[in-house]
C-alpha positions in Angstrom: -35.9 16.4 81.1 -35.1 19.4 83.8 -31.6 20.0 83.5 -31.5 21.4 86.9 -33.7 18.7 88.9 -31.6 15.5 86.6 -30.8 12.3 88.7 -27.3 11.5 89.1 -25.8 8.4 90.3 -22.7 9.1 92.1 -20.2 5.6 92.1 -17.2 6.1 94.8 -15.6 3.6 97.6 -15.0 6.3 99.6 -17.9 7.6 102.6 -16.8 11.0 102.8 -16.0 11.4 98.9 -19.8 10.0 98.5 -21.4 12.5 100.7 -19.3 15.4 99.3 -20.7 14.9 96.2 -24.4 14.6 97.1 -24.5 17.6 99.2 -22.6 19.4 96.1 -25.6 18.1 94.2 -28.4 18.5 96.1 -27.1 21.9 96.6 -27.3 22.5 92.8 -30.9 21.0 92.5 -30.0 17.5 91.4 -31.4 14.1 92.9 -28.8 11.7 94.1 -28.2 8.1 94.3 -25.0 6.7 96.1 -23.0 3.7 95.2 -19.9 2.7 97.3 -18.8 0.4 94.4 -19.0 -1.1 90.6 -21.1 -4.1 90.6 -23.4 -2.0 93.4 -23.9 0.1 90.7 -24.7 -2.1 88.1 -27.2 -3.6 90.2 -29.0 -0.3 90.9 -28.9 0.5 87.0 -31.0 -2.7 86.5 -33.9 -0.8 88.1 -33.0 3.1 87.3 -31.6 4.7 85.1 -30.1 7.7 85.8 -29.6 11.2 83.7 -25.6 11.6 84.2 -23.5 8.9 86.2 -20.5 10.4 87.9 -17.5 7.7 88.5 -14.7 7.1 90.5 -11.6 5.5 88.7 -10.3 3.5 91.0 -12.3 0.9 93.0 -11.6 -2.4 94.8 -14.0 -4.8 93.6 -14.6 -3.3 90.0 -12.7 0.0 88.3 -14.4 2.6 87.2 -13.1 1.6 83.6 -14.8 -1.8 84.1 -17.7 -0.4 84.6 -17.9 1.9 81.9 -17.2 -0.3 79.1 -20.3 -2.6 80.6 -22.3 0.3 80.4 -21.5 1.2 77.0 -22.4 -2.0 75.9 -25.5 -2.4 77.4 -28.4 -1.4 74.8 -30.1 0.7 78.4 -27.1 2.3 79.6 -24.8 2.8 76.5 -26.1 6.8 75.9 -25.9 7.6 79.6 -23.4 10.2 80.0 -20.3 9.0 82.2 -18.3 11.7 84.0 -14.9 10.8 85.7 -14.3 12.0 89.1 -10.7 10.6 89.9 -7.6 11.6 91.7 -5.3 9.8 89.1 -4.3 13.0 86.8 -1.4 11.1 84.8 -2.2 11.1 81.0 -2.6 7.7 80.8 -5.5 7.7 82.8 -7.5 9.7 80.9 -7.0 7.9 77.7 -8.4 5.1 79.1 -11.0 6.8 80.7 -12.0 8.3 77.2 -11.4 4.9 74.8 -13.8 3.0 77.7 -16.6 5.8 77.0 -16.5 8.0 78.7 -17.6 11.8 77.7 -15.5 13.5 80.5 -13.0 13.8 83.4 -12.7 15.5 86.5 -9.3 15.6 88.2 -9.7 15.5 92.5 -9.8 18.1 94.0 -12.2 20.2 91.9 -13.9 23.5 91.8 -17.7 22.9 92.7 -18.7 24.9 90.4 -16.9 23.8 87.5 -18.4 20.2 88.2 -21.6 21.3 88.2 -21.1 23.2 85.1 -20.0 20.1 83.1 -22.9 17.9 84.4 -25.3 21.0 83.5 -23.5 21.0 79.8 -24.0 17.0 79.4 -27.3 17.4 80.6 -28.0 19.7 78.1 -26.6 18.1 75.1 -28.6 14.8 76.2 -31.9 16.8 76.6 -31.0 18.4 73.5 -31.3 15.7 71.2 -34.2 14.3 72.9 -36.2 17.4 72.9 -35.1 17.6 69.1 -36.5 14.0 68.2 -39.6 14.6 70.4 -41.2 18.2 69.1 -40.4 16.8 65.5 -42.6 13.5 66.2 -44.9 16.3 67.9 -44.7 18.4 64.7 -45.6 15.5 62.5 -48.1 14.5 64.4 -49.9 18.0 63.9 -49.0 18.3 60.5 -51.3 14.7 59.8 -54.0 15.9 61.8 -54.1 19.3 60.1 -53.6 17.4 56.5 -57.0 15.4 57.7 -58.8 18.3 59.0 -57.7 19.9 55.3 -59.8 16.7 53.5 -62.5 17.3 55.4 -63.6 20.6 56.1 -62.5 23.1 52.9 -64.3 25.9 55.4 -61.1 25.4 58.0 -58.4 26.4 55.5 -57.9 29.8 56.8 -57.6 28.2 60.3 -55.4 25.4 59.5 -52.6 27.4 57.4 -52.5 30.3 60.5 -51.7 26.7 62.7 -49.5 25.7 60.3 -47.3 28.8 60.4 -47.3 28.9 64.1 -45.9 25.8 64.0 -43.1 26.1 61.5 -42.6 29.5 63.3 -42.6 27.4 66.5 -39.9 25.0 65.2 -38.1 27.9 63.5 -37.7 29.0 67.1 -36.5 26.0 68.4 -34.3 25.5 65.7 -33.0 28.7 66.5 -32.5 28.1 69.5 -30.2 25.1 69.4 -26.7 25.5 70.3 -24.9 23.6 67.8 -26.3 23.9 63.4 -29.5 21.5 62.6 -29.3 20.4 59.0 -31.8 18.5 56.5 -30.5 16.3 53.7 -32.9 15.2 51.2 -32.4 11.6 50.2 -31.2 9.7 48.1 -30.1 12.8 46.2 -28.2 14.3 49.6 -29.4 17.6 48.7 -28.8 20.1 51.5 -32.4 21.2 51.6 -31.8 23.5 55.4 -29.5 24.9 57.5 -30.0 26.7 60.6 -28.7 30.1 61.1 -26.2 28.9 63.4 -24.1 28.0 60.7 -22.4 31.0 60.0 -21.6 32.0 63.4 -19.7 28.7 63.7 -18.3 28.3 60.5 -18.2 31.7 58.9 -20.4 31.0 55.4 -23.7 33.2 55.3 -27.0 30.6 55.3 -28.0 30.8 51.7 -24.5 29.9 50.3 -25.1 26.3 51.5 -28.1 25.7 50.0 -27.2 27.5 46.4 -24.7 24.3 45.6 -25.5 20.5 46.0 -22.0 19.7 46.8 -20.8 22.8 48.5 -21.5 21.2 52.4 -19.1 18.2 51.2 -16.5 20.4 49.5 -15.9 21.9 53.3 -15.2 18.3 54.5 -12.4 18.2 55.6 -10.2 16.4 52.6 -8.6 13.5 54.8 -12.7 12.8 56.1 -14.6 13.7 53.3 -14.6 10.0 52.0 -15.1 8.7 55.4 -18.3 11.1 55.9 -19.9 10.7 53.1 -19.8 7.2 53.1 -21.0 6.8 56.4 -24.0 8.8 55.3 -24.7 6.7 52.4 -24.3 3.5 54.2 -26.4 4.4 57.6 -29.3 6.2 55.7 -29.7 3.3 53.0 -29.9 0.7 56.5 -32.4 4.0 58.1 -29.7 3.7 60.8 -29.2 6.7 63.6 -25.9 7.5 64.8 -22.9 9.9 66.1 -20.0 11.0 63.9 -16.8 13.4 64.5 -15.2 14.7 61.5 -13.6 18.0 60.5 -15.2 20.8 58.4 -13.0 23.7 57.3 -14.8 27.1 57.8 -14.1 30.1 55.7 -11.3 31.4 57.4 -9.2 28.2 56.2 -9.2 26.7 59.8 -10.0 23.2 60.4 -12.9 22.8 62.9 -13.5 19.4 64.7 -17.7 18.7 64.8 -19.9 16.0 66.4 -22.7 15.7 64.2 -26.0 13.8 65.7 -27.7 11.8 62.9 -31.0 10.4 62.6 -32.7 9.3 59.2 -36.5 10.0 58.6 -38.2 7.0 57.2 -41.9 7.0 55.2 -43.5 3.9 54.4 -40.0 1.7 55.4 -38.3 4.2 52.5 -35.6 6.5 54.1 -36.5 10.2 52.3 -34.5 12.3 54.7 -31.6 12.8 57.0 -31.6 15.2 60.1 -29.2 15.9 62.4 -27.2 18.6 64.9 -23.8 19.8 64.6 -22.9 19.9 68.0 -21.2 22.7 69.7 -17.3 23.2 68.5 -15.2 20.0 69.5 -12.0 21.2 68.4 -9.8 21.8 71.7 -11.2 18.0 72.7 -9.9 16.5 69.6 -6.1 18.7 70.0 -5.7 17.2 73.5 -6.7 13.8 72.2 -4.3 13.8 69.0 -1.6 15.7 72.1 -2.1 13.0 74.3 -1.6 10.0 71.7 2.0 12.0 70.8 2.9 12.3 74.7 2.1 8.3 74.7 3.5 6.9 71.6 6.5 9.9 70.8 9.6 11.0 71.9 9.8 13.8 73.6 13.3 15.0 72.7 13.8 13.5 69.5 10.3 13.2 68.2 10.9 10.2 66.9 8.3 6.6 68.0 8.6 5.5 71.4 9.0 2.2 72.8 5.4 1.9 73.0 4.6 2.4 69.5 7.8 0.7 68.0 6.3 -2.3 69.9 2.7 -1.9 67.3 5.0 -1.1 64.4 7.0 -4.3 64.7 3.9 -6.4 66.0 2.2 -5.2 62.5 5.5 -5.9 60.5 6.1 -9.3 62.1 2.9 -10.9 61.1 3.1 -9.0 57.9 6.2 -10.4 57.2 4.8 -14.0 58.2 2.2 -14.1 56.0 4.4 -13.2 52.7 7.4 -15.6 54.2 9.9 -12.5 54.3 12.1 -12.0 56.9 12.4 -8.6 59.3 15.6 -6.8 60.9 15.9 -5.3 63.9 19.0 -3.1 64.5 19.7 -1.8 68.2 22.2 1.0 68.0 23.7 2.6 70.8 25.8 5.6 70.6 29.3 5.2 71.5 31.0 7.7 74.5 28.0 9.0 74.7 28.0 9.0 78.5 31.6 10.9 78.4 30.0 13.8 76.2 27.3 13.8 78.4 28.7 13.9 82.1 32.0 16.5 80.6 29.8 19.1 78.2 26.5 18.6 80.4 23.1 17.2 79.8 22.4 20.5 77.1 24.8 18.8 74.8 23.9 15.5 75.0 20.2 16.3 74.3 21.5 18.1 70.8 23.6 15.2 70.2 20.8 12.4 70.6 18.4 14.8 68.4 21.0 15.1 65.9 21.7 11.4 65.6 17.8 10.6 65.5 17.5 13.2 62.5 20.0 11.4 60.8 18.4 8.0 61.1 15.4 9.3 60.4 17.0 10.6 56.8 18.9 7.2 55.8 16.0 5.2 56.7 12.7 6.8 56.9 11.2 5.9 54.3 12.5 1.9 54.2 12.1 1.3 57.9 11.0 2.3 61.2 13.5 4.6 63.5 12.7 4.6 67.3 14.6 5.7 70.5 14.4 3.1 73.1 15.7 5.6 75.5 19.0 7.5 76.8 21.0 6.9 74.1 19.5 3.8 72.4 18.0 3.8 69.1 16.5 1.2 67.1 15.9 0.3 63.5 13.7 -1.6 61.9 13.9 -3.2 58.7 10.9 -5.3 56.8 10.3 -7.3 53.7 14.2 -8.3 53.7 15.2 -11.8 51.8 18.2 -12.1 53.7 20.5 -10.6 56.8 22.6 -8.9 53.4 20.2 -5.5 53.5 20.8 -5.5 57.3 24.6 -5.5 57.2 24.3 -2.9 54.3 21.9 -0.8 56.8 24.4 -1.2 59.8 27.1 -0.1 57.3 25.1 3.0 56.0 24.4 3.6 59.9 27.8 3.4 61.0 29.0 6.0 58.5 26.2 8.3 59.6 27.3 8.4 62.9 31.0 8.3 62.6 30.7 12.2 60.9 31.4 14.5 63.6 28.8 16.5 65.4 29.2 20.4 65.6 27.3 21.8 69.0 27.8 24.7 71.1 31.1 25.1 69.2 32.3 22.0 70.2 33.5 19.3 67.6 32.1 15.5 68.8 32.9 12.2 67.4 30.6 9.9 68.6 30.4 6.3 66.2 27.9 3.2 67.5 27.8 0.1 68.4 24.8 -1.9 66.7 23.6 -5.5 67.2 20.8 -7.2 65.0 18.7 -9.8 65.3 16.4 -11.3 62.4 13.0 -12.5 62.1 12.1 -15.8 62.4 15.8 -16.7 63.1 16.1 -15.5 66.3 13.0 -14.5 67.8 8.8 -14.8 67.1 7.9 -11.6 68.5 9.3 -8.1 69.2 10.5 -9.0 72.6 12.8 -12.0 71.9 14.2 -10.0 68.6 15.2 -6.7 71.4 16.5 -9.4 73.6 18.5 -11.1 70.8 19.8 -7.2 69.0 20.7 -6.2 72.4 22.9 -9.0 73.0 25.2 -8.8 69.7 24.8 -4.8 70.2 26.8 -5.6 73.9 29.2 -8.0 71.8 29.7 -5.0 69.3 31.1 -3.1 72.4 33.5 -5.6 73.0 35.3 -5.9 69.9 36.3 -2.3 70.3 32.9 -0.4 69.2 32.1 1.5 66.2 31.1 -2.4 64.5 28.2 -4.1 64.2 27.2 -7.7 64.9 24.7 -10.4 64.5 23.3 -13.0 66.7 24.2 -16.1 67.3 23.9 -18.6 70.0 27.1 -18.5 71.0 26.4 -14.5 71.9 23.7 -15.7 74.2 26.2 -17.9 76.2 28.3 -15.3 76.2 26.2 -12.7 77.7 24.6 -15.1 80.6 28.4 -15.8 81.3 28.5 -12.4 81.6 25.4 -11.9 83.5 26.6 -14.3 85.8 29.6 -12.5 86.2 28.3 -9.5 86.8 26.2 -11.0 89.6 29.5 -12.3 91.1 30.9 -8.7 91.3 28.0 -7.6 93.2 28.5 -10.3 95.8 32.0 -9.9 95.7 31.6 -6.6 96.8 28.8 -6.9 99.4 31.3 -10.0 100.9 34.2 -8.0 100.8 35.9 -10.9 98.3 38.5 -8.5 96.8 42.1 -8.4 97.7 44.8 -6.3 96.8 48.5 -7.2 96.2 51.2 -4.4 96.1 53.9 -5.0 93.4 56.6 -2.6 94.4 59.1 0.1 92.8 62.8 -0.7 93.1 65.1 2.3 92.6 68.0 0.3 90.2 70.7 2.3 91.3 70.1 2.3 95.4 68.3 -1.2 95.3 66.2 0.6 97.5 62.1 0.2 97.2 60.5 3.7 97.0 56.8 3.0 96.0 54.5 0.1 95.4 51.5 -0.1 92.9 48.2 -2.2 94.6 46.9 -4.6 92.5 43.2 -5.6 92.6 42.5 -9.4 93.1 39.0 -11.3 93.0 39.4 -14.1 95.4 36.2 -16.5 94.4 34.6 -18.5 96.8 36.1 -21.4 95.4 39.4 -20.2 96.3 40.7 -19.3 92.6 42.6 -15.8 92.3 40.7 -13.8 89.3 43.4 -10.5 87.4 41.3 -7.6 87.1 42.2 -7.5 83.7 39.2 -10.3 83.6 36.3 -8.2 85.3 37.1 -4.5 85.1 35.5 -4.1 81.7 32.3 -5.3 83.0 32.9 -3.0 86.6 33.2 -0.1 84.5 29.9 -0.6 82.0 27.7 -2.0 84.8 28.7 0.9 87.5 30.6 -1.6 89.9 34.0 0.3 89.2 33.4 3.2 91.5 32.3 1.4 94.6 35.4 -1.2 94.0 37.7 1.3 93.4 36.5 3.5 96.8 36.9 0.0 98.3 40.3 0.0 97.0 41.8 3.3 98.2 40.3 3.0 101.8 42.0 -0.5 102.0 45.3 0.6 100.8 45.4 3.8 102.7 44.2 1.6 105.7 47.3 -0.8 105.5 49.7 2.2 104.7 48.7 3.7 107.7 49.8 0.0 109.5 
């Protein structure tokens, strides 16, 4: 394959973003074939197949994600190299990009040239291993002609052994010239029996040394892969299968490097006697922003503890667990108490060391019996498995509770704190992660009401209570918007003049219905859903208003 003259199909909905990326192309000595959508791409692939596809992410009859993973499992398509080109720079869409298949991504708007240099680089590594796999079939093919020219003619020795050392000093060269380590394993004793020069360069031990020792190449396997590897190797080469593996290697400097190592398995008469592959070049900084972005998805930021997102897989994985065995699972929301006074009166500095503070201290009670996460602001959540009964949850909400009733020391400021914790069992009062939220979350509001610093379970009677006071809640808002509230003035008598020298406004809710609600019934809920402020502007204006009458 020219590198410089490949074919590249360029998928993208967009007229002008189609033609910007030809002319970039042609201008770099490429061949071009436009597609202004998914399935019109798939259609052309049916008839050509192109050397490196370039893809827009976002698409109106099919994504550029759709299209991807149909490629990859098509047996004609699956090793053609799939570059994003896509506007959408949020993490998430890379991820996806990557777990669909594809081997890059280009963030609109780029630099020409560094587009150019990354469909160059794929081109080369796809050239690579099919330039590999054909001058070895080349090289074999000599080798059996020379070996019959050998039988034949005793008189062509001299000539044949000069041929064969140009070619092995031909492949030498081309060996050396690879940019990544080719490597020969003899089978089935897995003998390192080569290693190309590069290996020293990229991992620091001088050539010879991996040859000297049968087991020195898997003693530099990384210890949490080496099982992995060397299984895969046995496995693949006893079914003569050809493949693509990343794993770790630590080079003599102690550093852990990430490779992508290029497989194929050498078969004689149907027996596999040899593996040979390419360590391609250094994959480490693509592997750090993989294992980065899976934190930035599934962590914390502040407290580093799991996110909503993976608390949800943790308890999906618990749940059926605990179905299967017949057990039962708790699942404790805690929310800190006052934590919205520290926050607005010390500032949001000392609220961020108080919620990372509180997470290290569920994290030490209960790390290693259940799963901490923070839900968000200052929400936490424990979960509990293989429990008999609701006993080991009210023992954790106890143990909780005293946790966070010892004071916090920041910025030289002594904080008390406390929390207000619901739970909610498995299969009593919910199926699935969702419903058991739902359910903690409830008793965790009803924990609030009884003065804080308490735990409680849930019941059904909890659920009536909180639609009541969803309901209610509601009501305020209308209340509000149809300017339902009244206010009575109770006055101030002066007992020794008889004389009235102030009045105190009282706040009524008159209902559409015509009953008179007491504050004392709906300021509670004012104050935790954010209603209090706007009522209590309403309330000034109004009396200030009449005083002025």
């Amino acid at each position: 394959m020219d590198v410089q003259g490949g074919k590249i199909l360029v998928v993208d909905d967009l007229a002008d973003n189609l033609r910007l990326l030809q002319q970039m192309l042609k201008e770099g000595g490429y061949t071009t074939y436009p597609a202004n959508s998914g399935s019109m791409a798939l259609r052309f692939l049916q008839t050509t197949l192109p050397d490196v596809i370039l893809m827009d992410a976002m698409m109106p009859d099919m994504d550029g994600y759709e299209v991807c993973r149909r490629l990859r499992t098509d047996p004609r398509t699956h090793d053609i190299p799939v570059i994003f080109v896509s506007a959408a720079d949020h993490v998430i869409d890379k991820v996806k990009a990557f777990s669909c298949g594809a081997v890059d991504y280009v963030v609109k708007p780029f630099q020409q040239e560094e587009v150019l240099a990354r469909i160059k680089t794929h081109l080369s590594l796809r050239d690579l291993q099919k330039r590999l796999e054909q001058r070895v079939a080349e090289r074999t093919s000599e080798l059996s002609s020379i070996n019959a020219a050998l039988s034949r003619e005793i008189a062509e020795r001299i000539r044949t052994e000069k041929a064969l050392t140009n070619t092995r000093q031909d492949y030498k060269s081309l060996v050396d010239s690879i940019n990544g380590i080719f490597w020969e394993l003899e089978l089935p004793s897995f003998r390192l029996a080569y290693v190309s020069q590069q290996v020293e360069s990229m991992l620091g031990f001088p050539q010879n040394v991996w040859l000297q020792s049968d087991s020195f190449w898997i003693d530099r396997l990384h210890p949490e892969d080496r099982e992995r590897v060397v299984g895969y190797f046995k496995t693949d080469a006893a079914r003569a299968l050809n493949y693509d593996l990343e794993y770790r290697m630590v080079d003599a400097g102690g550093r852990t490097v990430w490779l992508r190592n290029i497989v194929k398995v050498i078969v004689e008469n149907g027996t596999p006697v040899k593996m040979r592959g390419v360590m391609v070049v250094d994959i480490t900084q693509k592997k750090t922003a993989e294992e980065q972005l899976h934190v930035m998805a599934h962590y914390d930021a502040l407290t580093g503890l799991p996110n909503r997102a993976l608390l949800r897989q943790q308890a999906a994985q618990v749940i059926e667990q605990a179905r299967r065995d017949g057990r039962k699972v708790a699942l404790l929301v805690i929310d800190l108490d006052y934590f919205k006074n520290i926050n607005d009166s010390l500032g949001h500095q000392t609220g961020d060391a108080l919620l990372r503070e509180a997470g290290m201290r569920l994290r030490a009670g209960f790390g290693a019996t259940g799963k901490v996460a923070r839900l968000g602001g200052d929400e936490f959540v424990l979960l509990m498995p293989e429990l008999d009964n609701g006993q080991k949850a009210a023992a954790a909400a106890e143990l909780v509770l005293d946790q966070l009733r010892v004071p916090y020391l920041i910025d030289g400021h002594e904080l008390h704190s406390g929390g207000s914790i619901g739970v909610s069992m498995y299969p009593d009062d919910g199926g699935d992660v969702d419903a058991l939220l739902r359910a903690a979350d409830t008793a965790m509001y009803s924990a609030k009401e009884k003065g804080r610093n308490t735990y409680r379970f849930y019941t059904a009677s909890l659920k009536i209570a909180a639609e009541k006071r969803l309901m209610l809640e509601g009501g305020l808002r209308q209340a509000l918007a149809r300017k339902e509230f009244l206010l009575y003035y109770q006055p101030k008598i002066d007992l020794k003049t008889g004389r009235i020298f102030a009045a105190e406004a009282l706040l009524r809710w008159k209902r559409p219905d015509g009953a008179i609600v007491s504050c004392g019934e709906f300021v509670d809920i004012a104050e935790e859903s954010g209603l209090i402020l706007p009522i209590g502007e309403w309330a000034l204006r109004d009396a200030c208003q009449q005083l002025k009458q």
